[in-house]
DOVO-106284 format. One record per atom (N, C-alpha, C, O): residue number from 1; residue in three letters; x, y, z. Coordinates in nm, 3 decimals. Last residue first. Layout:
- k r px py pz
- NUM ALA X Y Z
...
This chain:
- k r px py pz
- 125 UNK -2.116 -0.088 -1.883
- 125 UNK -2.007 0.034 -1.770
- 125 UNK -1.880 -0.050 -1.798
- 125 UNK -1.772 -0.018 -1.749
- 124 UNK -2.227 -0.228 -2.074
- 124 UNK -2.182 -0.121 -2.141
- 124 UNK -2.130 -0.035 -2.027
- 124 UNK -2.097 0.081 -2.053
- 123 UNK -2.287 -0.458 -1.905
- 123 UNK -2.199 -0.474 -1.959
- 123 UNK -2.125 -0.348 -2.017
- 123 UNK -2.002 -0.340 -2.019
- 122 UNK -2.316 -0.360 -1.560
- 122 UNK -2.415 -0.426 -1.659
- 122 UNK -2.271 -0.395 -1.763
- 122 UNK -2.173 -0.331 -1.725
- 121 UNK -2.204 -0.306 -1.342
- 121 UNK -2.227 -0.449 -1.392
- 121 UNK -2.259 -0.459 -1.500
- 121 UNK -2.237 -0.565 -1.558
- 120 UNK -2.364 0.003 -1.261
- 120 UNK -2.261 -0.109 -1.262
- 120 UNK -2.255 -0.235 -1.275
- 120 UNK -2.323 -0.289 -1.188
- 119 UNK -2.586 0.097 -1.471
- 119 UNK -2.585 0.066 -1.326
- 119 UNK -2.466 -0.007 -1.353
- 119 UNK -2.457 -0.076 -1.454
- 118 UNK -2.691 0.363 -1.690
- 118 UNK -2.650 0.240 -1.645
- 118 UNK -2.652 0.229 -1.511
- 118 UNK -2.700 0.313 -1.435
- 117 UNK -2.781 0.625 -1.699
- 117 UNK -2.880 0.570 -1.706
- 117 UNK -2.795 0.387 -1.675
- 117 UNK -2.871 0.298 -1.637
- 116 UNK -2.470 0.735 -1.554
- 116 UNK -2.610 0.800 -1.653
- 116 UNK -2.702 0.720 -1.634
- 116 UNK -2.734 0.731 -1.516
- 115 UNK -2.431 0.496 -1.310
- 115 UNK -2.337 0.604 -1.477
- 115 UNK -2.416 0.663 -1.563
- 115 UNK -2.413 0.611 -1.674
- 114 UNK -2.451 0.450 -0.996
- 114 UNK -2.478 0.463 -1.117
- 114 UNK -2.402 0.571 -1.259
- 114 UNK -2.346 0.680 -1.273
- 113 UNK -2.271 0.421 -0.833
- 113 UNK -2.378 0.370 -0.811
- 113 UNK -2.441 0.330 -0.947
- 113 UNK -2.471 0.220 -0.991
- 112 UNK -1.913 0.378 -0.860
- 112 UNK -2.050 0.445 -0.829
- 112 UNK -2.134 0.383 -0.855
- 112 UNK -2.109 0.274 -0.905
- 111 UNK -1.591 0.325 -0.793
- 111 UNK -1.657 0.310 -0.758
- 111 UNK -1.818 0.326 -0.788
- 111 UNK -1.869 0.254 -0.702
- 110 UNK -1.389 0.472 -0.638
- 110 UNK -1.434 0.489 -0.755
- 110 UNK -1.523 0.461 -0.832
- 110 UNK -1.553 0.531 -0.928
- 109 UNK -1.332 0.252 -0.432
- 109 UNK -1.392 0.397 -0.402
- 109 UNK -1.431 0.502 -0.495
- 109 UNK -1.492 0.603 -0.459
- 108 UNK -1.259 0.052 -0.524
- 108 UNK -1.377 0.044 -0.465
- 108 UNK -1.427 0.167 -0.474
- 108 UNK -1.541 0.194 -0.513
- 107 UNK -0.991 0.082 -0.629
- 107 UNK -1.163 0.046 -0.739
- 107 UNK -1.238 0.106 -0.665
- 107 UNK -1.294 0.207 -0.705
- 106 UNK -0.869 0.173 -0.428
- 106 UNK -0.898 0.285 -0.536
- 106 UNK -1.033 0.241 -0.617
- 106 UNK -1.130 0.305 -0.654
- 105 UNK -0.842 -0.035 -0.334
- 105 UNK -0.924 -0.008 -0.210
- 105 UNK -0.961 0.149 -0.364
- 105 UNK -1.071 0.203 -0.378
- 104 UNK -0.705 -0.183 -0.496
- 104 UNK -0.821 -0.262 -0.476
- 104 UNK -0.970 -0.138 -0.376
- 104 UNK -1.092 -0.142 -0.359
- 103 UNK -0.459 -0.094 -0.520
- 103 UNK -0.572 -0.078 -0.643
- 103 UNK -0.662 -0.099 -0.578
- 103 UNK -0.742 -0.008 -0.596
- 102 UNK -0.434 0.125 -0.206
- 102 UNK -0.379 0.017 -0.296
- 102 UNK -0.500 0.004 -0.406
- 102 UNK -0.607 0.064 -0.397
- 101 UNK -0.332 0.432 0.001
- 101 UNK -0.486 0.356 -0.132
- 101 UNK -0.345 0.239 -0.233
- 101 UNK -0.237 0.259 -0.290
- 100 UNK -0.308 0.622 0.255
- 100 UNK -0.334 0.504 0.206
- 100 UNK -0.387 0.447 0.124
- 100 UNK -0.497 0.399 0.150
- 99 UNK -0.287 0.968 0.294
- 99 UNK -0.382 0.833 0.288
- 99 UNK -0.349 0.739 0.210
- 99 UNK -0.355 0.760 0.088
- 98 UNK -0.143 1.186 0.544
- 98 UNK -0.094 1.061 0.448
- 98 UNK -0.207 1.022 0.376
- 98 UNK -0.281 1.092 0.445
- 97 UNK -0.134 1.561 0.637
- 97 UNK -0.232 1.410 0.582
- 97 UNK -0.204 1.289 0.522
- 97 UNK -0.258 1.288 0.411
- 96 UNK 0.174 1.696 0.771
- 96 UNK 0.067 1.641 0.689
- 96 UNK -0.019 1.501 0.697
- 96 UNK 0.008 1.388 0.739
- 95 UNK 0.264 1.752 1.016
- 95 UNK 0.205 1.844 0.936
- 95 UNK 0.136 1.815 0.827
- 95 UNK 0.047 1.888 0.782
- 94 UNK 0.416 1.501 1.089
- 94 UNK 0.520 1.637 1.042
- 94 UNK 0.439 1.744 0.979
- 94 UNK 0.493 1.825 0.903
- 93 UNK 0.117 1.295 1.006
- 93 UNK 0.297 1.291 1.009
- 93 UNK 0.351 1.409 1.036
- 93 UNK 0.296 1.464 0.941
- 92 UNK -0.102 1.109 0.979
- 92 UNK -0.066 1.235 1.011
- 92 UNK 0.072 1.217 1.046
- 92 UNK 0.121 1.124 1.111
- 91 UNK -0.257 0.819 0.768
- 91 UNK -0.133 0.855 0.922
- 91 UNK -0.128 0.998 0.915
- 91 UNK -0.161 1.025 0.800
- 90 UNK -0.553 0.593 0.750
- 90 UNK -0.451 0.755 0.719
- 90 UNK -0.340 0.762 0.852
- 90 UNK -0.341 0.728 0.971
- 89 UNK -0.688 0.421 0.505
- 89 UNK -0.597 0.391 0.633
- 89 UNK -0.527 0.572 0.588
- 89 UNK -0.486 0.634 0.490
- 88 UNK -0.980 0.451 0.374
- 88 UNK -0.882 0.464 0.370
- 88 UNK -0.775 0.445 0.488
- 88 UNK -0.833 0.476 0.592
- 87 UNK -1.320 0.281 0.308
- 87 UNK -1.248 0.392 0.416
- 87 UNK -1.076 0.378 0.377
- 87 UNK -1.050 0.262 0.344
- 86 UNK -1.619 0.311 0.107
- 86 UNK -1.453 0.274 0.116
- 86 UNK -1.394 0.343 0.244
- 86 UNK -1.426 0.459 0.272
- 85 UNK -1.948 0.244 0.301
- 85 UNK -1.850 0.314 0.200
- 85 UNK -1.696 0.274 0.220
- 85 UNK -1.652 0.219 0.321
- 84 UNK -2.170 -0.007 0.289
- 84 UNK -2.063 0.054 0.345
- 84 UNK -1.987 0.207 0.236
- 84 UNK -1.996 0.234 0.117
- 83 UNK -2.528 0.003 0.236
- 83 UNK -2.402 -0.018 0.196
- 83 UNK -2.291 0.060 0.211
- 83 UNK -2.288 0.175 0.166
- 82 UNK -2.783 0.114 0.215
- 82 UNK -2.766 0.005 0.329
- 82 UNK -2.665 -0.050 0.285
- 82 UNK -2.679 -0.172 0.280
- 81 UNK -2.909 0.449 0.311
- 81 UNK -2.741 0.432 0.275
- 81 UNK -2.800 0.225 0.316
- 81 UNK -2.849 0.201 0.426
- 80 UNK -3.056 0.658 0.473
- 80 UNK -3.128 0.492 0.344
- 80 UNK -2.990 0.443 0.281
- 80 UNK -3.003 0.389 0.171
- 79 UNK -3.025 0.470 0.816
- 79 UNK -3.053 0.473 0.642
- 79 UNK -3.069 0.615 0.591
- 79 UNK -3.099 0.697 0.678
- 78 UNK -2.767 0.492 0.961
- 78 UNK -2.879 0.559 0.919
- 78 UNK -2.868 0.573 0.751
- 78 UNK -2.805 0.617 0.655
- 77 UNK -2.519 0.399 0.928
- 77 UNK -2.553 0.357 1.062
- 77 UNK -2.690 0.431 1.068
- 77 UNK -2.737 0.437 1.181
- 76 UNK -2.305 0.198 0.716
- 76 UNK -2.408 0.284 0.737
- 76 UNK -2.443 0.268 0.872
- 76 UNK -2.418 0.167 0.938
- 75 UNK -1.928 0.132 0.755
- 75 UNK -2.091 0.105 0.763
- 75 UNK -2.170 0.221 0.763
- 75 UNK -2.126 0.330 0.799
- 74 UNK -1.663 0.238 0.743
- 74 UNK -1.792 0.289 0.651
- 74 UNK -1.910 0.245 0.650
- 74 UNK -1.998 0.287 0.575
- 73 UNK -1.508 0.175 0.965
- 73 UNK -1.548 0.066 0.914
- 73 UNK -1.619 0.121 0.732
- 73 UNK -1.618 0.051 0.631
- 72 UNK -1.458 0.416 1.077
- 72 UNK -1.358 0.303 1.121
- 72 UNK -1.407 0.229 1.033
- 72 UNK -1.304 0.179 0.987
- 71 UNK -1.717 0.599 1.123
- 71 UNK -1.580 0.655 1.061
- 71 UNK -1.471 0.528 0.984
- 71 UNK -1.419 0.537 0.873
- 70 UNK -2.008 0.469 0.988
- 70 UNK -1.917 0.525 1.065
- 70 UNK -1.744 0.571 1.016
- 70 UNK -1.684 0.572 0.909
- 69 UNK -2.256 0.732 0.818
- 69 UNK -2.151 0.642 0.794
- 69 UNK -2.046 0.642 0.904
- 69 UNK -1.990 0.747 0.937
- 68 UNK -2.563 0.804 0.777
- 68 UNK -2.465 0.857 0.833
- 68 UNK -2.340 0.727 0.844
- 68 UNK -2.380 0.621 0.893
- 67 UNK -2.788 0.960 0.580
- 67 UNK -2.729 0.873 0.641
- 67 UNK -2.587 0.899 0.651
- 67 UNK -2.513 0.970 0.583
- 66 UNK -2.933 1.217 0.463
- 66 UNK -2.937 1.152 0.585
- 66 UNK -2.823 1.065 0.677
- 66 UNK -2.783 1.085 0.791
- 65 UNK -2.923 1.278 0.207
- 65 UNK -3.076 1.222 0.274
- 65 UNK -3.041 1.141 0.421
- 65 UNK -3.098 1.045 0.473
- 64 UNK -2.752 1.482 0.153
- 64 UNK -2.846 1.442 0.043
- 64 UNK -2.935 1.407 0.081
- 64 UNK -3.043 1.451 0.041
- 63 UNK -2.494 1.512 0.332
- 63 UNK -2.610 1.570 0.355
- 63 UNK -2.745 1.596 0.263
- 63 UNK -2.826 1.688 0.279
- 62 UNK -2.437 1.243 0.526
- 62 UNK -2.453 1.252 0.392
- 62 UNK -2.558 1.327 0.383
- 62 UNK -2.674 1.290 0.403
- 61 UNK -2.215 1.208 0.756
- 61 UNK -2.324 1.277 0.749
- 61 UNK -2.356 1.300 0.601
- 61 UNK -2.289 1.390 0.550
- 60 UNK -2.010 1.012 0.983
- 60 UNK -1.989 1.134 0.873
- 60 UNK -2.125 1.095 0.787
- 60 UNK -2.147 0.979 0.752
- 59 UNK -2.084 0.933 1.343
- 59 UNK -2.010 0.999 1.199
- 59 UNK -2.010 1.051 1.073
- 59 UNK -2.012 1.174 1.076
- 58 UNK -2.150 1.049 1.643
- 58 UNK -2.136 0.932 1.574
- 58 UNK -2.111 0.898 1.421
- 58 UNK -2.142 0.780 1.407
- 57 UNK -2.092 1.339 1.590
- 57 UNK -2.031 1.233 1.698
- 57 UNK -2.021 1.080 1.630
- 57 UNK -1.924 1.019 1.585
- 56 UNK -2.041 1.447 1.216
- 56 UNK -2.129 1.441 1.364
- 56 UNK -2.033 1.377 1.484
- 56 UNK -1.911 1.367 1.468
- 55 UNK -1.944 1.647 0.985
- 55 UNK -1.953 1.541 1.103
- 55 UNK -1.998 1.527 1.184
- 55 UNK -2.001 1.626 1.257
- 54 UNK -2.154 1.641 0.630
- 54 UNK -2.138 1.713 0.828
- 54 UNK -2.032 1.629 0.919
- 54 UNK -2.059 1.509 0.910
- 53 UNK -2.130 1.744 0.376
- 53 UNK -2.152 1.670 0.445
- 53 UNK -2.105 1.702 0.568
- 53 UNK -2.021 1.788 0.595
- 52 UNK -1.968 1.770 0.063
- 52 UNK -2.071 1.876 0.138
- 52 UNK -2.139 1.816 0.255
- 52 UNK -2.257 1.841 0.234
- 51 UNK -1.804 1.503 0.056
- 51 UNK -1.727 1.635 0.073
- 51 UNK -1.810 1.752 0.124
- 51 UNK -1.763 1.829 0.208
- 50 UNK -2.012 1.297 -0.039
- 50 UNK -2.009 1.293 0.119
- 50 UNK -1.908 1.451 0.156
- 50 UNK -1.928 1.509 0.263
- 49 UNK -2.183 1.385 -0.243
- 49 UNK -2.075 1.391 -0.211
- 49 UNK -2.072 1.440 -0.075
- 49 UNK -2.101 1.544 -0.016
- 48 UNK -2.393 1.106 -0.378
- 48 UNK -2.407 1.249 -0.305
- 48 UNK -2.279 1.237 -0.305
- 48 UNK -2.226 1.134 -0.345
- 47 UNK -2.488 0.875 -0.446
- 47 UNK -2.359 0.911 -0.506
- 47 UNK -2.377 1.035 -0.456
- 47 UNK -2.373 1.100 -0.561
- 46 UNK -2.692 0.678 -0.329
- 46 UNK -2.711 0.814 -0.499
- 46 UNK -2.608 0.892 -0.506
- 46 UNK -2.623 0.993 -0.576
- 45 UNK -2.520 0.558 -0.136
- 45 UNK -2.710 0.573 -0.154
- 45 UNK -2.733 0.570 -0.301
- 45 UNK -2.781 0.480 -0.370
- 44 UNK -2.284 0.585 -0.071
- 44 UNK -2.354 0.485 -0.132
- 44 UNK -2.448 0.463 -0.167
- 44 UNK -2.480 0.361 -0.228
- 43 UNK -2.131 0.864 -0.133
- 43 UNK -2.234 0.851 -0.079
- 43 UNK -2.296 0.710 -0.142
- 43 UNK -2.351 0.714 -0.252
- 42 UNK -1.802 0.920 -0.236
- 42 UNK -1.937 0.891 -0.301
- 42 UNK -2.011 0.802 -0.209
- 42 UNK -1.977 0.685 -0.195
- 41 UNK -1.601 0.980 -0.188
- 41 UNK -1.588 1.113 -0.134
- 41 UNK -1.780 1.057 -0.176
- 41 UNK -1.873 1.134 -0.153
- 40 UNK -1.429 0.716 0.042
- 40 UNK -1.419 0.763 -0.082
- 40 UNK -1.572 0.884 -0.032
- 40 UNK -1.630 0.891 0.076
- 39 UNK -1.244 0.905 0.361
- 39 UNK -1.339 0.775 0.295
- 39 UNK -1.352 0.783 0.123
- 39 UNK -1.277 0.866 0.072
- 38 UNK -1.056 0.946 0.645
- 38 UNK -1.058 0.914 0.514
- 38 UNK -1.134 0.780 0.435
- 38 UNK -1.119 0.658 0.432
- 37 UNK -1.024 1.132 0.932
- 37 UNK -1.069 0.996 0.856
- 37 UNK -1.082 1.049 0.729
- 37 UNK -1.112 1.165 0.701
- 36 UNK -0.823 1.233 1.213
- 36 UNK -0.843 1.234 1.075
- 36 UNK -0.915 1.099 0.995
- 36 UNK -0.867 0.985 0.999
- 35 UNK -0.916 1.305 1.545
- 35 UNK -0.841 1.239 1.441
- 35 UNK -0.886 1.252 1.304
- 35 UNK -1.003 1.288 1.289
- 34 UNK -1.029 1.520 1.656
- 34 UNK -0.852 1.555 1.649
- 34 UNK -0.824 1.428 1.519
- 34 UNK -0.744 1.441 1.427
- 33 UNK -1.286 1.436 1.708
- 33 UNK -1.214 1.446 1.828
- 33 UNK -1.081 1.443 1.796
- 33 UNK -1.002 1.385 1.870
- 32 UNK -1.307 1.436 1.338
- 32 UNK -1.309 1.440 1.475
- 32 UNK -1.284 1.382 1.609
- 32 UNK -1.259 1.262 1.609
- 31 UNK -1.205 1.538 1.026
- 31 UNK -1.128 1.530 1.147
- 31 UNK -1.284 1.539 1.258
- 31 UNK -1.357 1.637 1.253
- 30 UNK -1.224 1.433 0.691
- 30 UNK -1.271 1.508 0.783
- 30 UNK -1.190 1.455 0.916
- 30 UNK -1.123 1.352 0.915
- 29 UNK -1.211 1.375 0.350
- 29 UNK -1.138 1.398 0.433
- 29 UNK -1.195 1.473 0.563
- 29 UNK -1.216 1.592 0.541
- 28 UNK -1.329 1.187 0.062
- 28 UNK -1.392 1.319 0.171
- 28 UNK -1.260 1.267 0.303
- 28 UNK -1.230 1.151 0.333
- 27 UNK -1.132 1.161 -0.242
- 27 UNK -1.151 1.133 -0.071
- 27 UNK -1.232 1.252 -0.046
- 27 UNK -1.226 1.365 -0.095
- 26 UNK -1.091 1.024 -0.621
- 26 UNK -1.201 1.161 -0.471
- 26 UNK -1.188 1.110 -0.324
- 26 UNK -1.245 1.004 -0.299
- 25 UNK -0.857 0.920 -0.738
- 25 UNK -0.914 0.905 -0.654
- 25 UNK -0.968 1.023 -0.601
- 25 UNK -0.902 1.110 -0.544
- 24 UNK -0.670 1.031 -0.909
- 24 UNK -0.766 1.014 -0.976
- 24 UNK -0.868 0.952 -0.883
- 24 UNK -0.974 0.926 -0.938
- 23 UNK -0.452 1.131 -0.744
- 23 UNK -0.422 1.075 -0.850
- 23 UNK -0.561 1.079 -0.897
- 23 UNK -0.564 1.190 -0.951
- 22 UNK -0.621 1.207 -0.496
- 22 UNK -0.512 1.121 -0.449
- 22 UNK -0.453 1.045 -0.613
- 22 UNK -0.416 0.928 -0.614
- 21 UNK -0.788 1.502 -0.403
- 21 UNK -0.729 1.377 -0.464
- 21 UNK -0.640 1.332 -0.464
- 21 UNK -0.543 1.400 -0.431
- 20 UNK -1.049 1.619 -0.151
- 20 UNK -0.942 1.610 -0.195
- 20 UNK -0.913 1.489 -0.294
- 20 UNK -0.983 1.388 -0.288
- 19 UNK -1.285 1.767 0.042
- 19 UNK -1.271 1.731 -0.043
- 19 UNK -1.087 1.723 -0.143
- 19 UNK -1.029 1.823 -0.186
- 18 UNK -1.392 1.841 0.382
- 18 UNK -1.301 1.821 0.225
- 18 UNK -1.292 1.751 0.188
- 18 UNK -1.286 1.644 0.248
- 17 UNK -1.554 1.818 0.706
- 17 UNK -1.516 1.751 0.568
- 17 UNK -1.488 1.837 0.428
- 17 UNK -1.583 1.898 0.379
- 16 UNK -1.498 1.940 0.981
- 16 UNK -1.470 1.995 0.875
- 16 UNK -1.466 1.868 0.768
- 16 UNK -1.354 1.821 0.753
- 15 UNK -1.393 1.894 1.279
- 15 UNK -1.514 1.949 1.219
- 15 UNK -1.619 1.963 1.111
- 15 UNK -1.740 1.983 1.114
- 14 UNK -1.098 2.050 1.260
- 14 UNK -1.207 1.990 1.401
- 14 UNK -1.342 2.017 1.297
- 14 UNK -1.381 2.124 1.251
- 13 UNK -0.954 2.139 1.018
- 13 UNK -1.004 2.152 1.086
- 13 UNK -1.123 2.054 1.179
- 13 UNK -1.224 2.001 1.131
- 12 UNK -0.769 2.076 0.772
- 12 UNK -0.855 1.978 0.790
- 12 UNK -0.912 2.012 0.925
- 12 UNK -0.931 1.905 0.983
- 11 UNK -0.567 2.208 0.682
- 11 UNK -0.635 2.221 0.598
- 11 UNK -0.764 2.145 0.647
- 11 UNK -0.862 2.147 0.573
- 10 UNK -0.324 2.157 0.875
- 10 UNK -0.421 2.239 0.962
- 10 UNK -0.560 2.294 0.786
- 10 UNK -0.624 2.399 0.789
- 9 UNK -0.192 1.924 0.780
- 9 UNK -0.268 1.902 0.860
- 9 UNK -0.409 2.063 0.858
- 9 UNK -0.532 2.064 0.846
- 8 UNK -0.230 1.967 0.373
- 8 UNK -0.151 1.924 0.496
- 8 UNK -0.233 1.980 0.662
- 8 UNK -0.322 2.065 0.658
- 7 UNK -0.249 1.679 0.208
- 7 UNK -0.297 1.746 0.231
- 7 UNK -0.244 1.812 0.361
- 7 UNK -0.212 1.739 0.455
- 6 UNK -0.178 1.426 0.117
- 6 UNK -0.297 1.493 -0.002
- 6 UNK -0.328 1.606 0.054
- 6 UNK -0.418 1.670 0.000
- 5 UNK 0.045 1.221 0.012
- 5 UNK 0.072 1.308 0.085
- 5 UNK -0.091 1.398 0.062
- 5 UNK -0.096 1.437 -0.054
- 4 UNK -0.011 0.855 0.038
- 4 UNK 0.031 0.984 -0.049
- 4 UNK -0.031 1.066 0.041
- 4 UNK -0.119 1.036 0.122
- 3 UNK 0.140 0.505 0.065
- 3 UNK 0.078 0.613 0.131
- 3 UNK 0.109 0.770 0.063
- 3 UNK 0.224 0.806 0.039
- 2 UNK 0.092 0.189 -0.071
- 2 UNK 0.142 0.366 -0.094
- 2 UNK 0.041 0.434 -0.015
- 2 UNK -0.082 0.431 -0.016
- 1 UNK 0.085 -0.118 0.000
- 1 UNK 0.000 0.000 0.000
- 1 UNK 0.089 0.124 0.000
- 1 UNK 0.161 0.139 0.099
């Protein structure tokens, strides 16, 4: 796993989800109680961007329809989300944001629901 540099600490306020990239990867990036989480930036519901989105206590806030994703895992924890989102492994270092992305965890988070009128799987995505 490569860890890349995407950001540096005090860009990520107590509070605060951003939006950032990692090569061609979208992360929503947010901090609470000080720590930093990293998820892909697409709302499993309808692809909202979890980047205009809240943190809460219990965690990050899809502000399209609701649901709320935990930090550590991406489970949903309020519908209508009933599918995890990608989470990223992050380190803070010397002032900056690391995040973590191998191919597998980049598919995922790239990821979407839907492509215009397709749906993933089907042959023409």
């Amino acid at each position: 796993m490569e860890f890349h540099k995407i950001a540096r600490s005090g860009q990520i306020p107590e509070g605060v989800v951003r939006r950032f990239f990692a090569g061609e990867v979208e992360i929503a990036v947010s901090r609470s109680d000080g720590e930093v989480h990293a998820t892909s930036n697409y709302c499993s519901h309808l692809d909202c961007l979890l980047s205009s989105g809240k943190v809460t206590d219990e965690g990050l806030l899809c502000s399209c329809h609701g649901s709320v994703f935990d930090y550590g895992s991406g489970e949903p924890l309020c519908p209508p989300a009933t599918r995890p989102i990608t989470v990223f492994p992050v380190r803070e270092e010397d002032g900056h944001v690391h995040v973590g992305i191998d191919a597998e965890l980049a598919e995922s988070a790239m990821r979407r629901r839907a492509v215009g009128a397709r749906r993933l799987g089907d042959p023409a995505s």
